[in-house]
C-alpha positions in Angstrom: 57.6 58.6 13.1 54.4 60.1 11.6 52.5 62.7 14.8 49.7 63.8 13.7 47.6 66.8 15.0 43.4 67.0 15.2 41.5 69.7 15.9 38.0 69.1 15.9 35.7 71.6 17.3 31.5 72.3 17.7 30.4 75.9 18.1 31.0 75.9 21.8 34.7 73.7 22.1 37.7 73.7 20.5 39.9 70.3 21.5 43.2 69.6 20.6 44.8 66.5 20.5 48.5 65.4 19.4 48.9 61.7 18.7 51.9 59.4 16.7 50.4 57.0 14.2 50.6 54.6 17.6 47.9 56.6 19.1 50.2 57.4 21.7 50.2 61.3 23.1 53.9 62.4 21.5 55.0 66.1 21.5 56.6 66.4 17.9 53.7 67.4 15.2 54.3 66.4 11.3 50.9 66.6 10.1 47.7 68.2 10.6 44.0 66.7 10.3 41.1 68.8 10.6 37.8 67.8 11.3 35.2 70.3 9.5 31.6 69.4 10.0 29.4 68.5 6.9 27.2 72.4 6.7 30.1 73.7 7.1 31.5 72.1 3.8 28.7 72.6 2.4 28.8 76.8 3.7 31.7 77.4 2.4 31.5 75.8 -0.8 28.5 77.4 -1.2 30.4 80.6 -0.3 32.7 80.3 -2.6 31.0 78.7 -5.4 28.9 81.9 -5.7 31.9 84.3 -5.7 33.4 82.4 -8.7 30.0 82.8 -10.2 30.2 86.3 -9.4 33.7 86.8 -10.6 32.7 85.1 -14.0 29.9 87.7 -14.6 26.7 86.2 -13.2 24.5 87.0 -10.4 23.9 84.3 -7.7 20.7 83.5 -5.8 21.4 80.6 -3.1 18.6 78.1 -2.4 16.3 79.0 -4.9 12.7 76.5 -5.4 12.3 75.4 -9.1 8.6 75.0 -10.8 9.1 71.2 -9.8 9.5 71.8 -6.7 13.5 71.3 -5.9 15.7 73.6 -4.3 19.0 74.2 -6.4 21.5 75.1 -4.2 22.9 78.2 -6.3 21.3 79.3 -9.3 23.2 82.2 -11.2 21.3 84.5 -14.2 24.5 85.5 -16.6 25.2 88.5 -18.5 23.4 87.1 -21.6 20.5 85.7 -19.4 22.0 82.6 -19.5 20.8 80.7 -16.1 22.8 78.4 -14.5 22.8 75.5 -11.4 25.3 74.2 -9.0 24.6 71.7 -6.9 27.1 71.3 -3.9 28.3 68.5 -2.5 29.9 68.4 0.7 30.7 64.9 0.9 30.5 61.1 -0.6 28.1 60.8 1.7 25.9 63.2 0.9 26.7 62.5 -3.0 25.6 59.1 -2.6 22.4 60.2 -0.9 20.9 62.5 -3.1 20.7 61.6 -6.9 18.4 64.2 -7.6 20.8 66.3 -10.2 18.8 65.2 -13.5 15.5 67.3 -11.8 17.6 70.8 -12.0 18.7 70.3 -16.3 15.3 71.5 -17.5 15.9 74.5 -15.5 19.3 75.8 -16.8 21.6 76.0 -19.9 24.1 75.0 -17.6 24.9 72.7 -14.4 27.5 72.3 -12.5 28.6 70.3 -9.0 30.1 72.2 -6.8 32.6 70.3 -4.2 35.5 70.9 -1.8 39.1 70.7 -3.0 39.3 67.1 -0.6 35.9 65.6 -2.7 36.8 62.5 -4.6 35.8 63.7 -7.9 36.0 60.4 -9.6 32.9 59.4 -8.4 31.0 62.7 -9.8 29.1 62.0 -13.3 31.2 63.2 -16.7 28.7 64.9 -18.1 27.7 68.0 -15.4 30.4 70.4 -15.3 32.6 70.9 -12.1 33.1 73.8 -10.0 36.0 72.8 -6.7 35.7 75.6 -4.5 36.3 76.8 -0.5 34.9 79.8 1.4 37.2 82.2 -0.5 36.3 81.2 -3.9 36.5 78.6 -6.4 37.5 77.0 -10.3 35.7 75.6 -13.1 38.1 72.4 -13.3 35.5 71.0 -16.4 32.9 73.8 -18.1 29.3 71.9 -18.5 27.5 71.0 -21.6 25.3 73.8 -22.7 21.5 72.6 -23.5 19.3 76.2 -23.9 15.9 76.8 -22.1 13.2 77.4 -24.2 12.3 81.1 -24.5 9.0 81.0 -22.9 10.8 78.6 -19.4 13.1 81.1 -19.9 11.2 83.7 -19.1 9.6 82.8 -16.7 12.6 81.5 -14.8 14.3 85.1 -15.0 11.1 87.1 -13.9 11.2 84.6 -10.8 14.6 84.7 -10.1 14.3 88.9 -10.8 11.3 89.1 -7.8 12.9 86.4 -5.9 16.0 88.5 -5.5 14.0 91.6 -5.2 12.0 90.3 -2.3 15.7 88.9 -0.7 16.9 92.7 -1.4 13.5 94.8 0.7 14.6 92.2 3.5 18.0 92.6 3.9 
């Protein structure tokens, strides 16, 4: 018989709650479901999404606003000035909500989604490239298409994302 162990917590409780497949209370615990809360996903694949970026050379700026007005969830500047997006996705849900990926290509060589290990990636586009991460870090499972900025969007995209992080910096 299959028991089956939720924890499922807000910032204030912690409950815990062992059940057979029944749905009967049981002592013995085979399996363990936990219930993480959608900005939480999306935290710590953010987190770690950023330290694989790091890792593979480039420097990461979370929610940064493009010239058209979006808000790409990480944007990295490479060793070559190469810039790229990830967008993260902390659910089907939220996949299915927000279509808004083809606004962030004219603003990088390279894009990526960024999802949990648990994210059905099946349902993610072919073409972007695909980053699975969790807090501690992450993979490239598929490496995106490159398409290169023009040198003058270029520019200007590294002198904003230069002050951007310089501004973040005198804060900190």
């Amino acid at each position: 018989m299959l028991h089956k162990l939720e924890l499922t917590w807000d910032s204030a409780d912690v409950s815990l709650d062992r059940r057979n497949e029944a749905g009967t209370r049981s002592g013995g615990v085979e399996a363990i479901v936990l219930t993480v809360s959608r900005p939480e996903t999306t935290s710590a694949v953010t987190r770690g999404a950023g330290r694989l970026m790091a890792d593979l050379g480039y420097a990461p700026l979370v929610e940064v606003t493009l010239p058209n007005g979006r808000r790409a969830d990480i944007m990295a500047l490479g060793p070559r000035g190469e810039i790229a997006i990830a967008e993260v996705k902390s659910g089907l849900e939220d996949f299915r909500a927000d279509q808004k990926w083809g606004d962030y290509l004219p603003y990088c060589d390279a894009f990526y989604f960024a999802v949990a290990p648990e994210f059905p990636q099946n349902i993610l586009p072919a073409e972007p490239g695909l980053i699975v991460a969790d807090a501690f870090g992450g993979a490239v499972l598929r490496a995106p298409p490159l398409s290169l900025l023009a040198g003058a969007r270029r520019k200007a995209l590294t002198i904003a994302f230069g002050r951007l992080a310089a501004a973040r910096a005198s804060l900190a």
